[in-house]
C-alpha positions as CSV (number, residue, x, y, z in Angstrom):
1,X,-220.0,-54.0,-107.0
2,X,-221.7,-50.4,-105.9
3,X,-223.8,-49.3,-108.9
4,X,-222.1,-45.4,-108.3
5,X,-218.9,-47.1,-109.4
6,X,-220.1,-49.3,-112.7
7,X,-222.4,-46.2,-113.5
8,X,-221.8,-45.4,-117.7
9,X,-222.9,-42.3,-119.7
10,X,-225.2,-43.3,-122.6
11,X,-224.3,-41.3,-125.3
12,X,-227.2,-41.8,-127.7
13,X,-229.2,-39.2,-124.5
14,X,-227.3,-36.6,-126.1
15,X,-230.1,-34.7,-128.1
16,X,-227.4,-33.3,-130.5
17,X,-224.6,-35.3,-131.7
18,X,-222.5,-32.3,-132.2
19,X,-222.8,-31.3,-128.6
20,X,-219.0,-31.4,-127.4
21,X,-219.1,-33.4,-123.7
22,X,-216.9,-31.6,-121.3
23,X,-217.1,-33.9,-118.2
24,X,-218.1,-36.7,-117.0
25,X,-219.0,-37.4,-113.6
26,X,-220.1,-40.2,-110.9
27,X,-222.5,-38.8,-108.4
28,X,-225.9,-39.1,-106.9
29,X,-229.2,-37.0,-107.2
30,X,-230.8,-36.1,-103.9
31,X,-234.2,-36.0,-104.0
32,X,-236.8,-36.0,-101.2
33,X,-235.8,-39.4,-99.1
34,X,-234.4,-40.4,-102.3
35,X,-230.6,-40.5,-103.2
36,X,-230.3,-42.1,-107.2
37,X,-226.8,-43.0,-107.9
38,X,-226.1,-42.0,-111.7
39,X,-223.4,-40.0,-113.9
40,X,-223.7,-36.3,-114.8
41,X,-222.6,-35.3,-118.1
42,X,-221.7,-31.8,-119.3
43,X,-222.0,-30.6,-122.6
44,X,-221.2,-27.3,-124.5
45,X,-225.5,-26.6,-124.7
46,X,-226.5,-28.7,-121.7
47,X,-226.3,-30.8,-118.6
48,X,-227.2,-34.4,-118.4
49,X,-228.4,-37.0,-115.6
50,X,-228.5,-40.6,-116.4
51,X,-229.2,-42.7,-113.5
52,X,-227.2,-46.2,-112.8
53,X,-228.1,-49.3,-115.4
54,X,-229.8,-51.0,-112.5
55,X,-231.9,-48.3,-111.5
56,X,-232.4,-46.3,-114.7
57,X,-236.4,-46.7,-115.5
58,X,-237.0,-43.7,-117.2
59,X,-238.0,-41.5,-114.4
60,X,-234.7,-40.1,-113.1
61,X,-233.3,-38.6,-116.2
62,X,-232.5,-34.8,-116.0
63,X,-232.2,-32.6,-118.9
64,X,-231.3,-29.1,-118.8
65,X,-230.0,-26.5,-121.0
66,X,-227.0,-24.0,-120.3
67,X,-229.1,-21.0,-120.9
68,X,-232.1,-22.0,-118.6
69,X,-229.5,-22.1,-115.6
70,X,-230.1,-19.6,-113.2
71,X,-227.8,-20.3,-110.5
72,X,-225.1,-22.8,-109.8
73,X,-224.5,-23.0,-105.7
74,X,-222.3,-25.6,-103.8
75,X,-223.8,-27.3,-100.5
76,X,-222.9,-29.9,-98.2
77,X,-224.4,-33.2,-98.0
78,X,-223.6,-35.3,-94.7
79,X,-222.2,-32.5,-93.4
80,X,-219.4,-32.7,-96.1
81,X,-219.1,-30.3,-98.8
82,X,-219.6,-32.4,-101.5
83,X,-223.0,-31.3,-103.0
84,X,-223.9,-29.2,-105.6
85,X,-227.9,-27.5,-106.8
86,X,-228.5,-26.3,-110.2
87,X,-231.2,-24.0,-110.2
88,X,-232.9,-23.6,-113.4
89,X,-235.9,-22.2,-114.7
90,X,-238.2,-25.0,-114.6
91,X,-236.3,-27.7,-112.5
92,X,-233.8,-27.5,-109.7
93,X,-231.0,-30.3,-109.5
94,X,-229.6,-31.5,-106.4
95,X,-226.0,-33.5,-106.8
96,X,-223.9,-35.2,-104.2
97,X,-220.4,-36.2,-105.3
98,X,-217.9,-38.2,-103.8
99,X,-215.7,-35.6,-102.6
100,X,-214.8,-32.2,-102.6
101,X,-212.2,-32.7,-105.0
102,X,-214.5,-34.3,-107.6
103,X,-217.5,-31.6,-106.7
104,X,-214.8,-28.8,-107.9
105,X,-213.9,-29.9,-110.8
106,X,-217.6,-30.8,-111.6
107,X,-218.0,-26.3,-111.2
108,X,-215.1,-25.7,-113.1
109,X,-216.5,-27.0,-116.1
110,X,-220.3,-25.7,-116.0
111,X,-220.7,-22.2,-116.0
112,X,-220.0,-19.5,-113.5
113,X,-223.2,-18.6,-112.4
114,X,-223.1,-17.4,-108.4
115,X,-225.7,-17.0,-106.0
116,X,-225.8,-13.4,-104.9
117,X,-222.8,-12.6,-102.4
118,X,-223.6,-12.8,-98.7
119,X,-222.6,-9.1,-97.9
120,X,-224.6,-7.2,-100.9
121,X,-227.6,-9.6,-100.2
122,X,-226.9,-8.0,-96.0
123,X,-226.9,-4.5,-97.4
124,X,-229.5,-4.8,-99.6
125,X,-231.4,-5.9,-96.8
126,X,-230.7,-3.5,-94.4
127,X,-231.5,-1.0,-97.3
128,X,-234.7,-2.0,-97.4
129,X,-234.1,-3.2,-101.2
130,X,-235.2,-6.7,-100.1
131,X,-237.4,-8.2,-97.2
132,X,-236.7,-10.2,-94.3
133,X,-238.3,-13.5,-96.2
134,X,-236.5,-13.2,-99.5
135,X,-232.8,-12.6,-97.1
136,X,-233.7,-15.5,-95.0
137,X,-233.9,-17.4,-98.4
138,X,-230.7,-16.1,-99.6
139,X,-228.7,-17.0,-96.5
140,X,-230.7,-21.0,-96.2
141,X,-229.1,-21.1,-99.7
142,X,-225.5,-20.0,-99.2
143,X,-226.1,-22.1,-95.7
144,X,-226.2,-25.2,-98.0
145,X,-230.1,-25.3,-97.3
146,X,-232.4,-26.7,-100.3
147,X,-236.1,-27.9,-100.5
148,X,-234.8,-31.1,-102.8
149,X,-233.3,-32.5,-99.5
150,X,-235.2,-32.7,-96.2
151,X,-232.5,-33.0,-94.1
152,X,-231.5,-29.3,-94.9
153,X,-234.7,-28.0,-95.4
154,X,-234.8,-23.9,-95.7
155,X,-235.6,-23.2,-91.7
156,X,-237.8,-19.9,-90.9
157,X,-238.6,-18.8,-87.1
158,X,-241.4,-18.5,-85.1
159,X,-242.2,-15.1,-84.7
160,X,-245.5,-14.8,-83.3
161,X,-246.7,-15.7,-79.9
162,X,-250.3,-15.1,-80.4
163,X,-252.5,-17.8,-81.7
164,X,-255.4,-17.4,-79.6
165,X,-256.4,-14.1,-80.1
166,X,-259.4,-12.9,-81.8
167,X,-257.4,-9.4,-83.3
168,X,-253.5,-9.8,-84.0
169,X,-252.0,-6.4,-83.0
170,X,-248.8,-6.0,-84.5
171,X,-247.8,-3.0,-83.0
172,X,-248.0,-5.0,-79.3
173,X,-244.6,-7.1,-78.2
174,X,-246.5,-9.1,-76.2
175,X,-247.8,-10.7,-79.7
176,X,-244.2,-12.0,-80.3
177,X,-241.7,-14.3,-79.8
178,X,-238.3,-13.5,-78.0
179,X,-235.7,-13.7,-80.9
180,X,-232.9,-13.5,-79.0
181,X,-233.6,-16.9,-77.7
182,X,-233.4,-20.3,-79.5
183,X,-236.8,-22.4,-78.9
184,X,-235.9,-24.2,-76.2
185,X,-234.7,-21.6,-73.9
186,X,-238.2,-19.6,-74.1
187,X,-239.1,-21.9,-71.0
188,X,-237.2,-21.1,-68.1
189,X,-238.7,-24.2,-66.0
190,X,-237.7,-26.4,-68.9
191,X,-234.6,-24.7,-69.7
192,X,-233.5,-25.4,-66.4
193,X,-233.9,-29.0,-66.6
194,X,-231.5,-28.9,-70.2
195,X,-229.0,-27.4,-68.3
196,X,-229.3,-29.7,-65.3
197,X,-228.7,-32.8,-67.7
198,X,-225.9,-30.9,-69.6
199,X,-224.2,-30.2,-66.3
200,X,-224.1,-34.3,-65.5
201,X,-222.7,-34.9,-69.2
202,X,-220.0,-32.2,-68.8
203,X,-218.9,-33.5,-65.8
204,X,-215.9,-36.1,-65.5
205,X,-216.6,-39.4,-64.9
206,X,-216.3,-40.7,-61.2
207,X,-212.7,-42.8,-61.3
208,X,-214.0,-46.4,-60.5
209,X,-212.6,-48.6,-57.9
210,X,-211.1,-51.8,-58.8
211,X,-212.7,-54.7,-56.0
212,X,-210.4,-55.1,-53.2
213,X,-208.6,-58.9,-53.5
214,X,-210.0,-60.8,-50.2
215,X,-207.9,-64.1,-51.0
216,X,-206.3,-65.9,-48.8
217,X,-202.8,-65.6,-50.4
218,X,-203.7,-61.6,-50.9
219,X,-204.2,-61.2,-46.7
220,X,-201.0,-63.5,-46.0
221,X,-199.2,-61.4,-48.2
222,X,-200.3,-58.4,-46.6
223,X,-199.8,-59.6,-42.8
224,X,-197.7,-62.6,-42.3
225,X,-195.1,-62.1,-40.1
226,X,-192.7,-64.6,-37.9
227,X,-192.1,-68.1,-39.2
228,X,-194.2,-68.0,-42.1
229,X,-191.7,-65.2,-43.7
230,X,-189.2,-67.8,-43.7
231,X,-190.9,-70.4,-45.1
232,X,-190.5,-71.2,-49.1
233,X,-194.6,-70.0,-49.9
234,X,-193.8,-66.6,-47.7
235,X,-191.0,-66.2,-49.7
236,X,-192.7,-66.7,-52.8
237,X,-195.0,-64.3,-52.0
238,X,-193.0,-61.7,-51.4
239,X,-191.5,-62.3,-54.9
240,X,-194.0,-61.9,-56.7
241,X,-194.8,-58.8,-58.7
242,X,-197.1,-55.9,-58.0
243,X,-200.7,-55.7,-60.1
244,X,-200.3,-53.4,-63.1
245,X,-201.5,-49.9,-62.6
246,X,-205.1,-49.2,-64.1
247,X,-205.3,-48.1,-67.3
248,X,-205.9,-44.4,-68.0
249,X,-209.0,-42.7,-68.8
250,X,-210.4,-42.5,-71.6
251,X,-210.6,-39.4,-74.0
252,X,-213.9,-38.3,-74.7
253,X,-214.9,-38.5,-78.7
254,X,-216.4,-35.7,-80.7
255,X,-219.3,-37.5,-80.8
256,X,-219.8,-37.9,-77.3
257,X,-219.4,-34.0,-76.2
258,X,-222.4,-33.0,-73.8
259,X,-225.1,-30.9,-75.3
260,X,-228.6,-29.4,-74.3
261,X,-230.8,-30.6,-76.8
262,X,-230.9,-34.0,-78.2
263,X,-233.5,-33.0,-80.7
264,X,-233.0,-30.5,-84.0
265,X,-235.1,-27.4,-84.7
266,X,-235.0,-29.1,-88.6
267,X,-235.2,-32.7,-89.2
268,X,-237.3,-34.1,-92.3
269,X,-239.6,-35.8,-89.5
270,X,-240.4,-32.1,-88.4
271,X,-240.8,-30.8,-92.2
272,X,-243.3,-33.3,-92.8
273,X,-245.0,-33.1,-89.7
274,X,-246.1,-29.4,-91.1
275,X,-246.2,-30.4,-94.9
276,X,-248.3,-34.1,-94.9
277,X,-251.3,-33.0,-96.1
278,X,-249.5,-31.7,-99.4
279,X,-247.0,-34.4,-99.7
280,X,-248.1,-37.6,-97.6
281,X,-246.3,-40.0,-99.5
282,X,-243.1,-38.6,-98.0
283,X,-244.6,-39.2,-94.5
284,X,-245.3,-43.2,-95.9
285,X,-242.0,-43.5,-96.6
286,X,-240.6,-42.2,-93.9
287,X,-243.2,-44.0,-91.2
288,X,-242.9,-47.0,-93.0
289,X,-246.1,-47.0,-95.3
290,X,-248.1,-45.5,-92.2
291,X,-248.4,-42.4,-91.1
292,X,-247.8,-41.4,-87.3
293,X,-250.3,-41.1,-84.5
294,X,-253.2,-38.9,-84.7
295,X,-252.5,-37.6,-81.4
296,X,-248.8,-36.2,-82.7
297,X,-249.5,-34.8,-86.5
298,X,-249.9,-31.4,-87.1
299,X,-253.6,-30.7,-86.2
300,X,-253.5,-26.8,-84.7
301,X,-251.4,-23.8,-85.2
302,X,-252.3,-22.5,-81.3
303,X,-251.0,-26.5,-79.8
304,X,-248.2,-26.3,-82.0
305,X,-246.6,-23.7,-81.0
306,X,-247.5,-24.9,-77.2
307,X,-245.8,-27.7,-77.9
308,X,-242.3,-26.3,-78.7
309,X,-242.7,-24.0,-75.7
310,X,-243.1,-26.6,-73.4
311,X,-242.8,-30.4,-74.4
312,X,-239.3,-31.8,-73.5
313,X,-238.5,-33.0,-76.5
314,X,-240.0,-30.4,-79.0
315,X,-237.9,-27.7,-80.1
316,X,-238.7,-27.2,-83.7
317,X,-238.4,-23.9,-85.7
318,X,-240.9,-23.3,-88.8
319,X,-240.8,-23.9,-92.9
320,X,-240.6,-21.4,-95.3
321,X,-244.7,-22.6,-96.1
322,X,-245.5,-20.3,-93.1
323,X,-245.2,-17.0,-95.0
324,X,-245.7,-17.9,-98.9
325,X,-247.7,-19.1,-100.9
326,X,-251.7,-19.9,-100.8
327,X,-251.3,-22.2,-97.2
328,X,-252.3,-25.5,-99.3
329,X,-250.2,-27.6,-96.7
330,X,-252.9,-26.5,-93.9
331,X,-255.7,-28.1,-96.0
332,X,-256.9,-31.6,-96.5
333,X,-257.7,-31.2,-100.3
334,X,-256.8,-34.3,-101.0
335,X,-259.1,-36.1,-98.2
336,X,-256.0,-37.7,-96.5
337,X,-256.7,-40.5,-94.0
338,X,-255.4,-38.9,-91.3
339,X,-257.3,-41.1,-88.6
340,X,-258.9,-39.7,-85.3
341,X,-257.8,-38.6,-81.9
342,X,-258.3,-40.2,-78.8
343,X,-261.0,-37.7,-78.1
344,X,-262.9,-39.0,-81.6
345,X,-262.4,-36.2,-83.4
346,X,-260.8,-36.9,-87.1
347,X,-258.0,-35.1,-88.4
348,X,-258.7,-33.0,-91.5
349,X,-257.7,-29.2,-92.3
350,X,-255.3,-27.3,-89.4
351,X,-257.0,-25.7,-87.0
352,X,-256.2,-22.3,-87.3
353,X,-255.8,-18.7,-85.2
354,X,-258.9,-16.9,-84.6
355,X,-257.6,-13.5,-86.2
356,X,-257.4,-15.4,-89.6
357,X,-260.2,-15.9,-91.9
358,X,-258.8,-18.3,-94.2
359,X,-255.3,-20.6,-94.5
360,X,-254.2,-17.6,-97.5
361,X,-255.3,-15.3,-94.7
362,X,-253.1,-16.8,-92.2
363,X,-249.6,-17.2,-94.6
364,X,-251.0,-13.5,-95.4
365,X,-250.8,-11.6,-91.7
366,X,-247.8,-14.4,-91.0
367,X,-245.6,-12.6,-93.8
368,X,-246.9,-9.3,-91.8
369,X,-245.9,-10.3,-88.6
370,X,-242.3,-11.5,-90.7
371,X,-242.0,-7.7,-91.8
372,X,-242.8,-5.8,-88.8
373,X,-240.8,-2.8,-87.5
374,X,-240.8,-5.3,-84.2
375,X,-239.2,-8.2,-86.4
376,X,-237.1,-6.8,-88.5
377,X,-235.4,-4.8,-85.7
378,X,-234.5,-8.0,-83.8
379,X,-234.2,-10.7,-86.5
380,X,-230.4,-10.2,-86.3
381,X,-230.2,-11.8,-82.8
382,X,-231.9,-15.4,-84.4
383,X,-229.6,-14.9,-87.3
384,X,-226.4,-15.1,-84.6
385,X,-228.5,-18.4,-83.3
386,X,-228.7,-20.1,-86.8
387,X,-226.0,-18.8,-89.3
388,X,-223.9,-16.9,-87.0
389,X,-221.3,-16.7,-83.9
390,X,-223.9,-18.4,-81.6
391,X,-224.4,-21.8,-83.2
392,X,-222.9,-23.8,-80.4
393,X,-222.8,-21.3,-77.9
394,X,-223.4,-22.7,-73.8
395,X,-223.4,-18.7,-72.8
396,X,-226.8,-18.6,-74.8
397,X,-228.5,-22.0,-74.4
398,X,-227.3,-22.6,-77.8
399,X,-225.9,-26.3,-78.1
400,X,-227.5,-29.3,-79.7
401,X,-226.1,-32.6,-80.3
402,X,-222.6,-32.8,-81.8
403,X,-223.6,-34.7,-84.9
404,X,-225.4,-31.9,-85.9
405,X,-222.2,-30.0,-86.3
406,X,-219.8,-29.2,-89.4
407,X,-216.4,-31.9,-88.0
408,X,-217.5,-35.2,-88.1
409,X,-215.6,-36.7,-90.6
410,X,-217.3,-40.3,-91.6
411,X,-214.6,-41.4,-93.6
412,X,-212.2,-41.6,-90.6
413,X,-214.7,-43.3,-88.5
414,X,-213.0,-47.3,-89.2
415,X,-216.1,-49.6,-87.5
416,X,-218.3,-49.6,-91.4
417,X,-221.7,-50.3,-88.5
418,X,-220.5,-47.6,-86.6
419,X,-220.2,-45.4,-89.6
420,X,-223.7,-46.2,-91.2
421,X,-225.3,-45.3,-87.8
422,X,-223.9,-42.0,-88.0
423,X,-224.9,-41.5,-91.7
424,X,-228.3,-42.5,-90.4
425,X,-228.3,-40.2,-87.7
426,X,-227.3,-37.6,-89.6
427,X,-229.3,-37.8,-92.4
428,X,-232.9,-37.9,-90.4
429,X,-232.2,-36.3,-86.8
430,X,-231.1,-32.9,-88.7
431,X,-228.0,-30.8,-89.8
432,X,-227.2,-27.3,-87.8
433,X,-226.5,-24.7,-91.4
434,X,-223.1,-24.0,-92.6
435,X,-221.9,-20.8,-90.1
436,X,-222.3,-17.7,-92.4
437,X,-221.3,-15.0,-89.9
438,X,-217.8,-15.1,-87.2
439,X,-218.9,-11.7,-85.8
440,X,-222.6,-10.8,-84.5
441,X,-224.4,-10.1,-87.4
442,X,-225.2,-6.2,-88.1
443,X,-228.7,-4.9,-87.2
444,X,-231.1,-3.6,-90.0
445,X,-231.3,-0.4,-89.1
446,X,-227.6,-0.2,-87.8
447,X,-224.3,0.6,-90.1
448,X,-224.0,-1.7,-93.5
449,X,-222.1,-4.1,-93.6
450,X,-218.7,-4.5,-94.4
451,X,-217.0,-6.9,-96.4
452,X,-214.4,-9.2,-94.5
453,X,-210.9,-8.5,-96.0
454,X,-208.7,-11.7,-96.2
455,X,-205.6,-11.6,-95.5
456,X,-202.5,-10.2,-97.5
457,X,-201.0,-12.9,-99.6
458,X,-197.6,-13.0,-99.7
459,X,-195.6,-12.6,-102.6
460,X,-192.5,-14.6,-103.3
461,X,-189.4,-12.2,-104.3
462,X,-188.7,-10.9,-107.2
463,X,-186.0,-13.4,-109.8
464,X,-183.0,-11.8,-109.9
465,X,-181.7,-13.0,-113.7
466,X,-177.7,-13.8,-113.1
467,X,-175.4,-14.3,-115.1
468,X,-174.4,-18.1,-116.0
469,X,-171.5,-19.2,-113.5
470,X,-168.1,-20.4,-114.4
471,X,-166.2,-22.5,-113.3
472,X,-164.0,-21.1,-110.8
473,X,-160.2,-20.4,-111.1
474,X,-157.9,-21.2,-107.9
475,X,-156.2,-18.3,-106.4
476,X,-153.2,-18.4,-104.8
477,X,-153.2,-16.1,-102.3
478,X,-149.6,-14.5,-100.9
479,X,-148.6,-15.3,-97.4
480,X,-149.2,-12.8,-94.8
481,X,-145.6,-10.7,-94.1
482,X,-144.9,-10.7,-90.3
483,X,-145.5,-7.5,-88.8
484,X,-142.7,-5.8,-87.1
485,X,-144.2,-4.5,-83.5
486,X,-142.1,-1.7,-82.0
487,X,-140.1,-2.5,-78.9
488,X,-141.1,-1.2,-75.9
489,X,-139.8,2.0,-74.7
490,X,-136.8,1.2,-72.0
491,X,-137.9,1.7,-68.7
492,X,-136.2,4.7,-66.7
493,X,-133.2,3.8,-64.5
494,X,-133.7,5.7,-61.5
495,X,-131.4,7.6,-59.3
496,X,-131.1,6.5,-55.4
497,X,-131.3,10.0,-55.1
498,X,-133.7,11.3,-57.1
499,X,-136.0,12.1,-54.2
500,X,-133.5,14.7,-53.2
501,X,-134.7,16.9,-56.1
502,X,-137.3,19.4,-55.2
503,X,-140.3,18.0,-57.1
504,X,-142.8,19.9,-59.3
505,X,-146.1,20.5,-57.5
506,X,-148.9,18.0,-58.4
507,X,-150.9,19.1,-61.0
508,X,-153.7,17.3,-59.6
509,X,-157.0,19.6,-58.2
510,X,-157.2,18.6,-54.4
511,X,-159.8,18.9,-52.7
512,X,-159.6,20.8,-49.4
513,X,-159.5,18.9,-46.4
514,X,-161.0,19.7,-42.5
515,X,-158.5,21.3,-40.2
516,X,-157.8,18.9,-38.0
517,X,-156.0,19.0,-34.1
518,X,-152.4,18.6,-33.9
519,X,-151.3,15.1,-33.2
520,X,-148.2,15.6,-31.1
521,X,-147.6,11.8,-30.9
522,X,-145.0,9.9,-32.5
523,X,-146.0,8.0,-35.3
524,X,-145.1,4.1,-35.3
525,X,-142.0,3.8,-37.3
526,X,-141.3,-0.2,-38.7
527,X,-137.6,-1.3,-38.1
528,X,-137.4,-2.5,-41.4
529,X,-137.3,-0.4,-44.7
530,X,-140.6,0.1,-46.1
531,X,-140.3,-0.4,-50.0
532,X,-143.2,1.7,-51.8
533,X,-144.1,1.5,-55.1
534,X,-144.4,5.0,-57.1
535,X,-148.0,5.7,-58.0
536,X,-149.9,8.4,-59.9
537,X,-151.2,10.5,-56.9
538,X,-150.5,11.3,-53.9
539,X,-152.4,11.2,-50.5
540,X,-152.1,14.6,-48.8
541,X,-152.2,14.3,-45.2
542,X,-150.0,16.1,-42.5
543,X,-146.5,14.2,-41.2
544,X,-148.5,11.3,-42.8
545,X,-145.5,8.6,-44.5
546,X,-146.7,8.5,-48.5
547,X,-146.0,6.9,-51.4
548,X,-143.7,9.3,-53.0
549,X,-140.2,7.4,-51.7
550,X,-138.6,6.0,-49.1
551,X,-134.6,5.1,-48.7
552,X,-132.2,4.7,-45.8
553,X,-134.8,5.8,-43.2
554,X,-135.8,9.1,-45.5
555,X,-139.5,9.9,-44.7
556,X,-141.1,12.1,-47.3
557,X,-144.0,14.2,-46.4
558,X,-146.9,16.5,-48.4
559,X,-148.0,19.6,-46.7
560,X,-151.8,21.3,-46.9
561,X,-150.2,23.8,-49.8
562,X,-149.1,20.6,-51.9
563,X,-145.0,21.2,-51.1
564,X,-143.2,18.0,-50.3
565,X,-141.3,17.7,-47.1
566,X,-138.3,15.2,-46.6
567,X,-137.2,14.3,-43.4
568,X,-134.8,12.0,-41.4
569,X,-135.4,9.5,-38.3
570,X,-132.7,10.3,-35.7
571,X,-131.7,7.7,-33.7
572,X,-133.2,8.5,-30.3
573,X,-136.5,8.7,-32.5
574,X,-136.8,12.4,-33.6
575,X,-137.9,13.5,-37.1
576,X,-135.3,16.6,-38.5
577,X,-136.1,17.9,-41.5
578,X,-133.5,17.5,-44.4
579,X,-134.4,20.7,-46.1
């Protein structure tokens, strides 16, 4: 059985026994290349570490008390957001839980006791109420970032460019880096090689060709003709089925998405290539109780920073060591058996730039170089490359490998070897920080910064109270009464000689017509009656037949003034007028 799952609180650590224990927790403390699984218990006065019976020799116990707590920030841990650092006065305390779920309701018992927000630690920075090192530690922190685990160590850049002068001028550019690129696009001869490779990963793979069938049956079947169709074996050929069709492609995994750099800018391998000569017992364990080749440790500030500009595989950023504190980490106080180059020369202190005087010198004129007008007006554009929109960015030669990314979920990886080589991978071949910024971030000396309104919640409608329901009562209704339509008006019987009545002019406006040439011709008269129907107007038209009325050969006629004209059809064909 794991010992994270049998781990017990002892409750004779409590040093009060009226101390009222709010919660109880399974978890593990991350230390440096140590993870000690254990319980944490919190009290009304304090919080409490006990590591697991099997590993509990004294050492790992953590007391603290309430009011020594300075901050209380989560973090991830495996690129999960599990974790959780309790920063007190005296001792920090890194915890990994199980899940998110359990992490949260680990904060919702201990006090609340925030790191500052990201946007007031932006403006006070931009202010000039806090300096570029103190806001870089701010946003490693709410990044997740924490010296107690050195697979997140806090990650600084390289600002200068300079090693090998004897005066550092500050007020030159040429002394400094380009911020606006990561480290391994500040060779353009080696950049182009990265983008080479990550062209040939981003492509699709060529389909492959299954091997053509060259058996005998195989070129019968294709070409047999004649007899040999007839036969029972060409018949059997024919009958038999097609191959299967080849299977599709497959989908390319998360894990498996192309990148530029297969190396981190962070790793703990890279922390403790800078910090072995202050903590070289790290380096054993990592190395294996050795320490790595002379040739490859951290030996001069000058071929260092050579190295990341043009080694293939070197594209480290700095530690937070490069611009506090007294520069211990570039001496050999300790008289570290650091062995000797191929050259003969042995490793002891870091060689140093020649416009320092001292390792406290260096860190000195490095925190200079960290505040410069230069820096500070340009800092923003690493920022976007670390915490910001341009994590994972191809348009700026910003894309490492995937497992360095926030989205791998372990838990939903099935094969348990294929899992613990992510773990692995992910724990010592670096972590990308948790992406503080979606738009660019805002210069120092540009507009402050504002804070990022979420979106408007929704609120549900307002309960109407009603009034209890009864039961309902059936109601007859009454049956329609028919409705009584008026009959229709009776149509007028007409007289056969109602056309012989001088009709009323039309009332309707007529337009004026052309004059038109006489036509002296007679018109074509049918032998039978013509039957018209009465309609609302009347075509005007001269000695044209209209639809006015028509009865025993009576042809009725409008003139140009409107008046209507009747006339007869002799019988030798002549038109007489009737009136």
């Amino acid at each position: 059985t794991s010992p994270l799952k049998t781990a017990r609180f002892d409750a004779s650590m409590l040093e009060d026994f009226d101390e009222d224990v709010r919660g109880r927790f399974v978890c593990e403390r991350i230390a440096p290349l140590t993870k000690l699984p254990g319980v944490l218990a919190i009290t009304s006065k304090r919080v409490y570490f006990q590591p697991a019976p099997l590993n509990d020799c004294g050492d790992g116990r953590v007391t603290l008390s309430l009011n020594d707590v300075v901050t209380i920030t989560p973090g991830r841990h495996l690129l999960r957001d599990t974790a959780l650092e309790i920063n007190a006065r005296r001792t920090l305390l890194r915890i990994a839980f199980s899940s998110t779920e359990a992490r949260d309701a680990c904060l919702d018992v201990l006090p609340q006791l925030s790191p500052p927000s990201l946007v007031d630690a932006t403006r006070a920075w931009q202010r000039r109420d806090l300096d570029t090192f103190s806001y870089l530690a701010i946003l490693n922190q709410l990044s997740g970032r924490s010296v107690h685990d050195l697979s997140q160590y806090p990650v600084y850049p390289w600002v200068l460019a300079d090693y090998a002068s004897r005066t550092l001028d500050l007020e030159d550019p040429s002394s400094f880096r380009d911020l606006s690129k990561p480290v391994g696009a500040l060779n353009a001869k080696r950049l182009a090689t990265f983008r080479e490779r990550y062209r040939h990963m981003a492509a699709p793979p060529l389909p492959v060709e299954a091997p053509k069938d060259t058996s005998y049956e195989t070129k019968i079947k294709e070409g047999f003709s004649g007899l040999i169709a007839q036969t029972a074996f060409g018949r059997k050929l024919v009958q038999q089925p097609s191959k299967p069709p080849p299977p599709p492609p497959v989908e390319q995994r998360d894990e498996d998405a192309p990148f530029l750099y297969g190396t981190h800018y962070s790793t703990p391998g890279y922390v403790l290539f800078f910090l072995v000569r202050v903590i070289p017992e790290f380096m054993l364990c990592l190395q294996n109780g050795k320490f790595d080749a002379p040739d490859r440790m951290f030996d001069s500030v000058q071929d260092a920073f050579d190295s990341v500009c043009n080694a293939p595989t070197d594209v480290k950023e700095l530690v937070p060591e490069f611009y506090s504190g007294d520069g211990s980490f570039l001496k050999n106080d300790r008289n570290i058996p650091l062995g000797s180059t191929q050259s003969g020369r042995r490793l002891h202190d870091v060689t140093l730039p020649p416009w320092c005087a001292s390792p406290a010198d260096f860190v000195k004129r490095h925190r200079e170089a960290l505040e410069s007008d230069y820096v500070s007006q340009r800092i923003h554009l690493w920022i976007d490359l670390i915490f910001g929109r341009k994590q994972r960015s191809i348009e700026d030669d910003n894309v490492f490998h995937p497992l360095t990314y926030e989205g791998i979920d372990l838990n939903s990886v099935g094969d348990p070897r294929r899992r613990a080589a992510f773990s692995l991978q992910i724990d010592e071949f670096g972590q990308t920080p948790r992406r503080l910024f979606g738009e660019a971030h805002p210069p120092r000396d540009g507009p402050l910064a504002v804070d990022v309104k979420p979106p408007p919640v929704k609120k549900p409608p307002p309960v109407v109270k009603r009034a209890p329901t009864l039961a309902p009562t059936p109601v007859k209704k009454a049956a329609p009464k028919p409705v009584m339509k008026p009959a229709p008006p009776p149509a007028p019987v007409r007289s056969p000689t109602a056309f012989l009545t001088k009709a009323p002019a039309p009332s309707l406006k007529l337009r004026p017509f052309p004059r038109a040439s006489v036509d002296r011709r007679r018109p074509r008269l049918p032998t039978k009656p013509i039957k018209l129907a009465l309609k609302k107007t009347a075509r005007p038209h001269r000695d044209a037949p209209t639809d006015v009325s028509s009865a025993a050969g009576k042809i009725a006629t409008a003139a140009r003034d409107g008046t209507l004209r009747v006339s007869r059809l002799r019988d030798d064909g002549a038109l007489v007028s009737v009136r």
